[in-house]
N, C-alpha and C positions, 0 to 999 in steps of 0.2 A: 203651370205644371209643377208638380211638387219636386226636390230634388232627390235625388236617391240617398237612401241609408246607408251606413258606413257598412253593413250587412250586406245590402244587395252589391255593393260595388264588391265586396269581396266575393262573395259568391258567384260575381261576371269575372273579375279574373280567372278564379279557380275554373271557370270554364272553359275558357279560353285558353289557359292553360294545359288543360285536359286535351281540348281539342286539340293543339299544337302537337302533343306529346302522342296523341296519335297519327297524327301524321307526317310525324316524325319518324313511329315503328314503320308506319305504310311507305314510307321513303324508303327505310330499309330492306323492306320485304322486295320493293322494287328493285332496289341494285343486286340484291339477291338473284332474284331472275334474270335480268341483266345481265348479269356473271357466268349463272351455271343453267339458263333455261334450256340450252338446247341438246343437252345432256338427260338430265331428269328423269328423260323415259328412255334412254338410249341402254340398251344391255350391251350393244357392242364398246362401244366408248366407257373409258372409265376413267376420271379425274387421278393424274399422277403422271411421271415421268415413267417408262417404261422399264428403265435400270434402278428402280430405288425398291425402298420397304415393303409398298402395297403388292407388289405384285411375287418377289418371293418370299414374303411373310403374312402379309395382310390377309392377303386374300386367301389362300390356300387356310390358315386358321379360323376364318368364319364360316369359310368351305367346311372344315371337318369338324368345328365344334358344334355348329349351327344345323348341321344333316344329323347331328346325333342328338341333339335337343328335337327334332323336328320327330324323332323316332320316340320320342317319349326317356331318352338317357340324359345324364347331366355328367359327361364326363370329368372325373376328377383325375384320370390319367391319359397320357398320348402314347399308343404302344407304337407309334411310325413313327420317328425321330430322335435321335442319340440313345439307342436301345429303350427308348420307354425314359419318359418325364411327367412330373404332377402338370396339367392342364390348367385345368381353371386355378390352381394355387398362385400360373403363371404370371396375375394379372391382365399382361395384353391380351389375354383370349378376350377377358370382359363380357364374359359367358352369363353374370347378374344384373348387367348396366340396362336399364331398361330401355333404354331408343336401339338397345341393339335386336330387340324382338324385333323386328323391318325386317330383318336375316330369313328369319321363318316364313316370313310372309310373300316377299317378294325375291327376283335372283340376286346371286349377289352382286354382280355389277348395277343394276340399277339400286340395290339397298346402301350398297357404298356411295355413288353421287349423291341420294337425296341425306343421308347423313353428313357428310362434308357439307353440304348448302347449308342442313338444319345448325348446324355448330357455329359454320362462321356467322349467322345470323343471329343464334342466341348470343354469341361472344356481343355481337353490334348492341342487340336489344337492352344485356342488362350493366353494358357501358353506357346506350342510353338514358337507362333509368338512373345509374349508378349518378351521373352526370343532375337529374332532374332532381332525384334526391337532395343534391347540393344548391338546387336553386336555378339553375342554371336554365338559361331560355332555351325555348324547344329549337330551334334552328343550332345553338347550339352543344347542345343535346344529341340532333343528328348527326352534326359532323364528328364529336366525340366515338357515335358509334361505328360511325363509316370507317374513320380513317385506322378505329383497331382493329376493321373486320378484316381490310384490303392492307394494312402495314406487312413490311419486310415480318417480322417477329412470327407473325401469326400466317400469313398467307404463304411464306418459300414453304410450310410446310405440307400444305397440299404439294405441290412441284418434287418433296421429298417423299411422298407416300404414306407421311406419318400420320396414321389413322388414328394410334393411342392419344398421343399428343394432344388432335385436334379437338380429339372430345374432351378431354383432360383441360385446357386450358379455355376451354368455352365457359364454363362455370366458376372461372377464376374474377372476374368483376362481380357476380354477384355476390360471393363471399365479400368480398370489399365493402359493397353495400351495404349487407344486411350488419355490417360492423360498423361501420359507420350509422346508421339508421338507429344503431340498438345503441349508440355514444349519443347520439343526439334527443332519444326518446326515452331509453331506459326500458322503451316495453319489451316483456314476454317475448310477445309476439317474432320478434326480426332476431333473438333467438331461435325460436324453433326452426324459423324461416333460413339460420347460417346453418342450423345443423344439420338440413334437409342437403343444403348445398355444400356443404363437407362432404356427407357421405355419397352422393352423387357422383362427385370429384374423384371421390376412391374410387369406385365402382368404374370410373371409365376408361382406368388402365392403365394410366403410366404414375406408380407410386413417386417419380423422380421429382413430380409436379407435385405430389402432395407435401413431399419432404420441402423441395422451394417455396412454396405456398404457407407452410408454416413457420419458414425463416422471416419471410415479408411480413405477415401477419404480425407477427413477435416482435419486430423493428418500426411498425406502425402504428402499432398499440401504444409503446413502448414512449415514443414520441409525439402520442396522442393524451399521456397521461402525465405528460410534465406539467401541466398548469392545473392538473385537476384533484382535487380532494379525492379522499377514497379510493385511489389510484388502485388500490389492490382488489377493491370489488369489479371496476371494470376489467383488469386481467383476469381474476379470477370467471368472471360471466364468459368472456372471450374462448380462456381455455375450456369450460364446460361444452362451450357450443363446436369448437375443436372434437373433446372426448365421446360427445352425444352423435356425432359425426360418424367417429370410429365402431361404437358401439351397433350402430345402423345396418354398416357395410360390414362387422364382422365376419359375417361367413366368407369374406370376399380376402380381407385384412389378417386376419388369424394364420389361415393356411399360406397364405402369400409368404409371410413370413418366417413359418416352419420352413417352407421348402425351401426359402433363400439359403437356409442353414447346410442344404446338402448339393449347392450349386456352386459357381464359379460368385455366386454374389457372398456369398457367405465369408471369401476373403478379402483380405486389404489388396488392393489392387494396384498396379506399381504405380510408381507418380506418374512414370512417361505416359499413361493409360489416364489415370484421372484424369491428370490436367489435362488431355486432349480436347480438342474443340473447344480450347476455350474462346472467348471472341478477340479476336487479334484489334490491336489499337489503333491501325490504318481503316478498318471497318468503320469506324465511327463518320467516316467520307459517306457511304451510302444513308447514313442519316437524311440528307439534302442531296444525295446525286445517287440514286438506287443502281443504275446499271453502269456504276465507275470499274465495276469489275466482271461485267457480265451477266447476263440475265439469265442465263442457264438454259433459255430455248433458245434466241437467235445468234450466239456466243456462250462459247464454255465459258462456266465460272472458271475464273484462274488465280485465283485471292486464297489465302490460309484455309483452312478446310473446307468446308463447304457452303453451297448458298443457303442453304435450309439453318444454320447455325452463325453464320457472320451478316446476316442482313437483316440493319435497320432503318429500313426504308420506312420514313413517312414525308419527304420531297419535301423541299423550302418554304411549301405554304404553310404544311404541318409547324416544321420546326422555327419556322416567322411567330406563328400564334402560339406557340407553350413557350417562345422568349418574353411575349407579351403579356400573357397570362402568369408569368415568373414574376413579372415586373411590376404590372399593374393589377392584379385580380387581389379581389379584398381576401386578405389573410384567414379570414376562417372558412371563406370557400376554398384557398386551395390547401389547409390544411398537412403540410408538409407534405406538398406532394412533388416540391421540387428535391426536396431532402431524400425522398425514397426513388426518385429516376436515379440521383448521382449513387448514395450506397448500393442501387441493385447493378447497376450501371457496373462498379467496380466490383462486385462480385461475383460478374459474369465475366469479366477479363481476365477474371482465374489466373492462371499461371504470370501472366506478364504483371501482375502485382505481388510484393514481396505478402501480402494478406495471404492469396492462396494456400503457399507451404505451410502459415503457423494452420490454417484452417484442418488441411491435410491431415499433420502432426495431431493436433489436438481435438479436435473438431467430431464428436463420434457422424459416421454415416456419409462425412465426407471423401473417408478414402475407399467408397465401397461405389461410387459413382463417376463416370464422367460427363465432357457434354455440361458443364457447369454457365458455357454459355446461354441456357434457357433460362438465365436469370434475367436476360434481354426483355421476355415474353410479360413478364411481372413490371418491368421498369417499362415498358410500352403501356402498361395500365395507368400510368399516372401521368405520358407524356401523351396521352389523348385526352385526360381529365383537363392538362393545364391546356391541350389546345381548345378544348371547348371553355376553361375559363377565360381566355385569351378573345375569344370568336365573344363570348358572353359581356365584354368590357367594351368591347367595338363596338357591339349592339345598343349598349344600354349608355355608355358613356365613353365614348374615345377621347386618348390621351396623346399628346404628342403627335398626332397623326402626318403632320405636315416632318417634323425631325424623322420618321420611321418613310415614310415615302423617300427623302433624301440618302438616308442609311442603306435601303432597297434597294435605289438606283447604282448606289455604287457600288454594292457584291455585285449586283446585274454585272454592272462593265467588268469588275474583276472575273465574276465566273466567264463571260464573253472572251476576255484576254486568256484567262486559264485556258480554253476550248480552242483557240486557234495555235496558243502554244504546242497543244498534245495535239493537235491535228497536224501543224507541222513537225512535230517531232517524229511521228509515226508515218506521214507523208513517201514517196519516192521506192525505191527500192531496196535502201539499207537504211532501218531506222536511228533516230539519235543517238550517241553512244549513252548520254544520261538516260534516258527510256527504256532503252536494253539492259542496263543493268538494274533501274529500279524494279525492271520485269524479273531478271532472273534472280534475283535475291530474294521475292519473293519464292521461285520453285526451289532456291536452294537451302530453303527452311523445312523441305519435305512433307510440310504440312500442308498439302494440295491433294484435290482428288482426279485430277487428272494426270496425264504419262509427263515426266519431270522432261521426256525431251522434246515439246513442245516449245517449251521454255527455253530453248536454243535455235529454234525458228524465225527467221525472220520474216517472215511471211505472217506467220501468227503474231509475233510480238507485234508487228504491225498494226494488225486485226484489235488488239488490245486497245492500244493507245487510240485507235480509230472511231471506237464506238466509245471510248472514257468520252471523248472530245466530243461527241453529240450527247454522251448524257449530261455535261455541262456544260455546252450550249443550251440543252432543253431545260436546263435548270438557271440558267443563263435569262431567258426568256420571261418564266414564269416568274423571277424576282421583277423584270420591268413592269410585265402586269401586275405585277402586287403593289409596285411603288403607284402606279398609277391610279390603282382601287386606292390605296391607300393617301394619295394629294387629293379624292373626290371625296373626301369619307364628310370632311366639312360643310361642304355643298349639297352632296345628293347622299340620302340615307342609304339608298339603293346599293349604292357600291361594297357596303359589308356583305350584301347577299351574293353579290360578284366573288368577293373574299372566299365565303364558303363555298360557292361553287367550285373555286379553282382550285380549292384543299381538297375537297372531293377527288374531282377528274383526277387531280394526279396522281393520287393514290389505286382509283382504281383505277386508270391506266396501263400503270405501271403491271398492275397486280393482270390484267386482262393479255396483256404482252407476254406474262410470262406464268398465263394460265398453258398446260401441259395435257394433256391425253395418251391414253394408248387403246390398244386392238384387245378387249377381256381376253379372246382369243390366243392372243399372245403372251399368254400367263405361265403356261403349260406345253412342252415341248410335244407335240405331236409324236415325232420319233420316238421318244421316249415312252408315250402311251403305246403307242404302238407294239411298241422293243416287250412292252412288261405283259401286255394281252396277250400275245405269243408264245411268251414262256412264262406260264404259269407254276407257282410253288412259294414254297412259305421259306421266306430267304430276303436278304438284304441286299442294296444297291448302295454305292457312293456318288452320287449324282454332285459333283465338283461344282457348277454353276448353278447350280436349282436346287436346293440342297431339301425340299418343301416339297417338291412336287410329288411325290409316293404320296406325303400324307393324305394330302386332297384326292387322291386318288386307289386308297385304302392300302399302296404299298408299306414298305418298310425304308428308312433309309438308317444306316451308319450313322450319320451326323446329321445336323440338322439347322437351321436360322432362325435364331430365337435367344432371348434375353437371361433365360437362366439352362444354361448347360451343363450338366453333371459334372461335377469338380470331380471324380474318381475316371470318369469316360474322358476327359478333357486331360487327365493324368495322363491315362494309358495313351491316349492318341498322341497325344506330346512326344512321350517316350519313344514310340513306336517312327517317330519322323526322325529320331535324333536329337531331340531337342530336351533339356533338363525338366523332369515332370514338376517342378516347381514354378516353372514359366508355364504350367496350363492356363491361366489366369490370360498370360498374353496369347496362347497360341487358340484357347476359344473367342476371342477378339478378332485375330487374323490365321484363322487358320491353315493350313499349307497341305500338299499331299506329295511327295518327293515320288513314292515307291508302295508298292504291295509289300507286306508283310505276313507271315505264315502266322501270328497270332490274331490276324484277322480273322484264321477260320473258325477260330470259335463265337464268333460272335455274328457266324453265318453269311459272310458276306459272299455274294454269287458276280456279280457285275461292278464295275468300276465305267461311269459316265463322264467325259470329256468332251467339250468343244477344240476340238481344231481348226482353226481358219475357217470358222465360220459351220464347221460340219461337225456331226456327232460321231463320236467316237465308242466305239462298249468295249471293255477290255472283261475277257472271262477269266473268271478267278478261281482258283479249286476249291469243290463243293465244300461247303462250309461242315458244322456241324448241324444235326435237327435238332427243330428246337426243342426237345426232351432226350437228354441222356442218361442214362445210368450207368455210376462210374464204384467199382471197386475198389479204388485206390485213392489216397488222398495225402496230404501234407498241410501243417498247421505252420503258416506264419506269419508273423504280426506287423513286421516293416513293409510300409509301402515300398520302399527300393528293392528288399529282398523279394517282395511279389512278380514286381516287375521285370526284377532278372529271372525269376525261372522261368515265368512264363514266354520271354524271350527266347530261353534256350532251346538249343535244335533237340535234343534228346526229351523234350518237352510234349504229349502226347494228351491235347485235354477231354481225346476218348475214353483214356482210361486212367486220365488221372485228373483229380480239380485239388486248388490252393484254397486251403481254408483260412478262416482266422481265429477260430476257435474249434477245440475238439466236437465233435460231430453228437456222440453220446449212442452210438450205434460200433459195432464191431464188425468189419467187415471183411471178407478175405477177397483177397487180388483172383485166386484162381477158380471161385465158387461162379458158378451160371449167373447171370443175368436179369433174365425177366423182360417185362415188357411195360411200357408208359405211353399212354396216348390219351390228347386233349380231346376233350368228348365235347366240351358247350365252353364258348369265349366269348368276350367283347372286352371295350375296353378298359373296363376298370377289376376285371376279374376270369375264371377259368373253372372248368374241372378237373380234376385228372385222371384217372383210371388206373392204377401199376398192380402188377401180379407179379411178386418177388418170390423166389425161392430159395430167396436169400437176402440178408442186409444189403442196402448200397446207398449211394446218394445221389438222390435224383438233380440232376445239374437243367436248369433252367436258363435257353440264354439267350434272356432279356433282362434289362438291368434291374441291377436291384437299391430298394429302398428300405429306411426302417416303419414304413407306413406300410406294407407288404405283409400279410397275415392266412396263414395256412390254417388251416379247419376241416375237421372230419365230414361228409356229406351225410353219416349213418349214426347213429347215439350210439357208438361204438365206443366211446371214451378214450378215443386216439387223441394225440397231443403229438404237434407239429409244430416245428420251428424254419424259421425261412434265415439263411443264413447268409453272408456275403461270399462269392464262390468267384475266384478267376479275378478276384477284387471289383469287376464291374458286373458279374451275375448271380446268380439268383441260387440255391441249391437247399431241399428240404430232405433230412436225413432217413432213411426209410429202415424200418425193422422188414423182416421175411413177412410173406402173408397177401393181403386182398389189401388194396387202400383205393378208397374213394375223397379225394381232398380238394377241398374249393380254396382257389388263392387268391385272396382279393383285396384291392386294395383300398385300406380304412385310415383316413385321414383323421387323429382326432382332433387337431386343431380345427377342422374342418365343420366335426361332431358338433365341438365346443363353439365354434362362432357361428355355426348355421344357428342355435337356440337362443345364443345373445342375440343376434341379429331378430330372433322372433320375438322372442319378450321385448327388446325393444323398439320395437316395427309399433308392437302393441299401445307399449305407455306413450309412442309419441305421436298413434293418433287418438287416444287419450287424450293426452293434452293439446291438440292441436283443436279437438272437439270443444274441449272444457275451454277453452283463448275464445271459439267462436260464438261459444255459449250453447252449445249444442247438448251439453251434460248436467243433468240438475242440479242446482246449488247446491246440495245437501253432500253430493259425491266431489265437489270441486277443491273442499278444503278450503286450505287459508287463501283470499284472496291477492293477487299480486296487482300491486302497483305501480305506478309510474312514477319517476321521478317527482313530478309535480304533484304525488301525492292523487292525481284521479284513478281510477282501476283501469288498467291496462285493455285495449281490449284485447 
């Protein structure tokens, strides 16, 4: 029998390969199910804690942008929340992201669980490939992707609600990839492939990820290009496939941008704000003991801010294999990937490094951000890469193995000793006095999201120490089974796949413990629908706890929860609580409501909504203004403080008076009749109006105003209309005597300008993505590109 050719053996690897690497995605798909199957078709149940993001944000925003796409509208404005805000400029609406058409199709509690499943699974999938790319054997491969799907980084954020996020960072290994891919091959191709996955990235909603995602990027490159010739062509292809990215998702990126400029992002935000959440340095314990500080369902988190933000859970088996793969994995598989865990590592510890401040100071776009801990989520891309290098040296060639079984065993007894320590310490009636104070020093950093007097409990400090002491016992545990996969590794091959088993389980375990639910139901205050059915009319509510809920439900509200708040409405509210309209930056962060104020009626507020102990509270307010006036009398001035005082003042009347900022360009007298204004045809991004003057006046609109806001004759009358800032947060267009018929609407041209980028190059890049496949005649393809070695790319 003949032997085989160096051909056919390659061609049975590569099969083999193939196959492995499929059934390595079909493991994934499995734990996937595993995880969230019994959910999937459920409309009642919906993935999240029932106090966080998704349910008074999340949801309520798929609710109302997604019922208005479903109508045939593509709202580019919200007129229910903080008097009227740009929508889809928002980002998180992600009104263009394509996996968010589900919305349309199906409710939105089931369109949200099967999205959450689809994300954490793409995240596994192109860590898998990410990983395969490198060579790296399918087994570990799998576990690469598993343990980024189910890690602290990526999975507290289901438990948080963060729906942007989830999709936002799902697509962050394959950019990795296809950079990687395109260093190692040169072709075309794994460009278009990064640029496809750039603009996807943007598209899904949380810019905070794009902005981190191109710091990584830039420090990976950067450190990818020190041994190499032509250093500047590879940055230069990188940043293309960066700008071709932006170019994509234009119509998404242009306007986002614009309107940060007239929100609370638009300023520098004070340090005690940026630097928050950043990842405290005691965190780094949950690396190898996840629930040292709570798991957030069976125990409050009680650790520096929150669990969604300080948890870097990937359990002892994780963090065994990316020491291993640190140690031993051949240098150009791991590609400095232990360099970019520690750099991202510390620049998610934000504040507690002297880095942060110069970042702040100097750094454009750092002081316009917080939450700097999601640097975690990036440095978790490369501490799954070195565990599957780690898992792939075990596989192929284990080092040491009998030294690392010994080193195993004895964290084992250490963690074991640690475990009975905090169990007695928390033990009895009155816990350790050492334990009590390392508990309260913790609440007395303030930076906790639970009640600071908790933290003087001993009953709870207790509860604390009681469950650290079983999460490292359970980590306790799993280092002896590792020592002992790890004494078998010489004998029986078997024991590595033991290895990967137990990195697995722990991670989703963990993740499975402290999977979270709530009642869709329970999104939306019953009372509350009720309250607004009943009393019908075109008017505002302050809904204190739910501050969302009108919108889903076509009301109006005063304020509202969401990521860019009108820096002029976020002024006046500041002011209006007492507090310096310069702090609006912090008071739309944590907003407060002390008291009713008489300049709330012009801004139509009817109802004020409180919980009390548990029960709803309506407070009636005096009828506001409607929302079309016309005012004969006016005052022109240009200091925001001076605005703000008069409109304070008790002799202050905004029936028959509004605050300009500029002369009107109309003459009006205080004593001349009136007239009449009424909205004839609305939605959201526009209006008509109707007014029959008998005189000059200015029509005060109030709903907030923007300079995207654009007034128009309805008749080829050659009327010419100006929309002007009125009351500093309203709307007001100056009217001559006569008949007016005026459409107000609003025109975004950033919006103009990047929906057409966005199509021409929608265009050229499936152009070129045809001409890569060869789909396009040679005659139209131009100069051919090649690959590094000199063959054509395909």
């Amino acid at each position: 029998m003949a032997k085989p050719t160096i051909t056919e053996i390659s061609s049975l690897a590569t099969t083999e390969r193939k196959r492995g690497l499929t059934l390595a995605v079909a493991g994934l798909l499995l734990l996937t199910f595993l995880m969230f199957g019994d959910v999937l078709l459920s409309s009642d149940k919906v993935l999240s804690n029932e106090k966080t993001d998704l349910r008074h944000m999340g949801i309520p925003w798929r609710t109302f942008g997604f019922s208005e796409l479903r109508q045939g509208n593509l709202p580019l404005w919200n007129p229910h929340v903080f008097l009227g805000e740009p929508f889809l400029a928002g980002f998180q609406s992600a009104l263009l992201y394509p996996p968010n058409l589900l919305y349309i199709l199906a409710p939105v509690g089931v369109a949200t669980n099967w999205l959450v499943a689809a994300h954490l699974f793409l995240s596994g999938l192109w860590m898998c490939l990410w990983a395969a790319q490198r060579g790296l054997h399918p087994v570990a491969c799998f576990v690469a992707g598993a343990t980024l799907m189910f890690c602290g980084p990526q999975f507290s954020k289901i438990f948080a609600g963060q729906l942007p996020n989830l999709m936002a960072m799902a697509w962050l290994p394959l950019i990795f990839l296809t950079i990687d891919a395109y260093i190692d091959t040169r072709r075309f191709a794994w460009l278009l492939a990064g640029i496809g996955a750039w603009a996807i990235e943007i598209l899904a909603g949380h810019p905070q990820y794009v902005f981190y995602t191109a710091i990584a990027v830039a420090i990976y490159v950067s450190l990818c290009s020190i041994h190499r010739l032509r250093r500047w062509q590879l940055a230069l292809a990188i940043a293309g496939m960066f700008a071709g990215g932006c170019a994509l998702a234009a119509a998404q990126l242009l306007p986002g941008l614009a309107a940060s400029g007239e929100s609370i992002r638009g300023a520098k935000l004070p340090f005690n704000i940026a630097s928050s959440f950043s990842l405290p340095p005691e965190s780094l314990i949950t690396l190898a003991v996840p629930g040292f500080f709570g798991d957030g369902v069976h125990l409050s988190y009680w650790g520096r801010w929150n669990l969604a933000e300080a948890s870097l859970s990937f359990g002892v088996c994780g963090v065994t294999l990316a020491l291993y793969g640190a140690i031993f994995g051949e240098r150009a598989t791991k590609r400095f990937s232990l360099s970019m865990v520690l750099i991202l590592l510390v620049l998610a510890l934000g504040k507690y490094t002297p880095l942060f401040q110069l970042l702040y100071e100097l750094a454009p776009h750092f002081d316009k951000l917080r939450a700097v801990s999601r640097f975690d989520y990036l440095a978790a891309l490369f501490v799954c890469m070195l565990i599957g290098i780690g898992l792939d040296r075990l596989i192929r060639q284990p080092l040491y193995t009998g030294r690392w079984a010994a080193i195993l065993a004895a964290f084992g007894a250490v963690f074991a000793l640690a475990a009975a320590v905090f169990y007695s310490a928390a033990a009895g009636d009155t816990p350790a006095n050492w334990w009590v104070k390392l508990v309260q020093s913790i609440g007395a950093t303030l930076e906790i999201s639970i009640s600071p007097a908790i933290y003087a409990d001993p009953k709870s400090i207790s509860l604390f120490g009681k469950f650290a002491a079983v999460s490292l016992a359970i980590a306790a545990i799993l280092l002896l089974a590792l020592a002992a996969c790890f004494a078998l590794l010489r004998d029986k091959a078997a024991a590595v796949y033991m290895i990967a088993f137990l990195t697995v389980l722990e991670v989703f375990g963990f993740a499975w413990a402290t999977r979270d639910t709530f009642e869709f139901s329970h999104t939306y205050s019953g009372e509350v629908d009720e309250f607004l059915a009943a009393h019908p009319g075109d008017y505002r509510v302050f809904n204190t706890y739910n501050h969302n809920q009108a919108m889903a439900r076509g009301g109006y509200e005063l304020w509202g929860y969401d990521s860019l708040p009108p820096m002029r409405l976020a002024e006046l509210m500041a002011y209006s609580q007492g507090q310096d309209p310069d702090d609006a930056v912090f008071y739309a962060h944590y907003p407060t409501f002390r008291s009713y104020q008489p300049i709330y009626q012009m801004l139509r507020l009817r109802y004020l909504f409180q919980m009390v102990d548990g029960k709803l509270k309506v407070h009636d307010c005096p009828p506001g203004l409607p929302h079309l006036q016309l005012v004969q009398n006016y005052r022109v001035l240009t200091d925001r403080n001076a605005i703000l005082a008069a409109l304070s003042t008790p002799s202050f009347d905004p029936r028959t008076t509004v605050i300009l900022e500029e002369q009107p360009g109309v003459k009006v007298d205080p004593g001349a009749p009136t007239g009449t204004a009424t909205v004839v045809e609305e939605s959201t991004d526009s209006m008509v109006i109707e007014a029959h003057l008998p005189a000059p006046a200015i029509l005060l609109i109030t709903d907030g105003w923007s300079k995207n806001w654009r007034a128009t004759s309805t008749k080829d009358d050659g009327q010419k209309y100006r929309v002007l800032p009125a009351d500093y947060v309203l709307r007001a267009i100056p009217l001559t005597a006569g008949d007016h018929s005026i459409r107000l609407e609003y025109r975004s041209n950033a919006f103009t300008v990047g929906k057409w980028v966005s199509i021409v190059s929608l265009v050229a890049y499936g152009i070129a993505i045809a001409a890569t496949l060869g789909f396009v005649p040679t005659g139209l393809r131009g100069k051919q590109n090649l690959s590094a070695s000199g063959h054509q790319a395909p």
